[in-house]
C-alpha angles and dihedrals in degrees: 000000000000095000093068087051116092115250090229085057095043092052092054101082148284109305137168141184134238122227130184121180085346088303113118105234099185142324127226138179152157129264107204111225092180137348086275101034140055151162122241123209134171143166119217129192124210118274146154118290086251087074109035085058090055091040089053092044088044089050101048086045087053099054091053092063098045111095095246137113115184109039108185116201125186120207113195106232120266089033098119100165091058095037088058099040095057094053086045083062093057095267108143122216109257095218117207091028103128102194117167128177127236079270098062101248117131116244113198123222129238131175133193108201121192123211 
């Protein structure tokens, strides 16, 4: 029901959330930087293959809807299982981008353009 959602929340892009067997299993989104780009985010739980294979189809379905062209996604470096799962969902590795949080740790930089 949008009206219990706060404006500021509505504003900040298209998101949806993932279900197995009535349990949610994660929840992504975009978070539009312009009319033509966006970034990209999403938490995922842990869950049988079965469904990590229907939440990455679901994703990249999903990414094909919003009005972006060009969805940006950042992976913190030494998360594997993260850095394998967006370029399951059709992101490609930016080489050469060099991004670091305020800790210090690297992130590295995908993108998944539509045509």
């Amino acid at each position: 029901n949008s009206e219990l959602i706060d404006p500021e929340v509505l504003a900040a892009g298209p998101s949806w959330t993932g279900r197995w067997n009535g349990r949610i299993i994660g929840a992504a989104g975009v978070v539009p930087f312009d009319s033509f780009s966006a970034m990209a985010w999403a938490t995922l739980a842990p869950m049988p293959v079965s469904a990590a294979r229907r939440a990455t189809e679901a994703c990249r379905a999903h990414l094909r809807t919003v009005p972006y062209h060009w969805i940006e996604a950042q992976v913190v470096e030494g998360f594997d299982t993260s850095l394998r799962w967006v370029q399951m969902v059709g992101f490609r590795h930016v080489r050469g981008a060099r991004l670091y949080d305020c800790n210090g740790r690297e992130h590295f930089r995908f993108v998944f353009v539509k045509d």
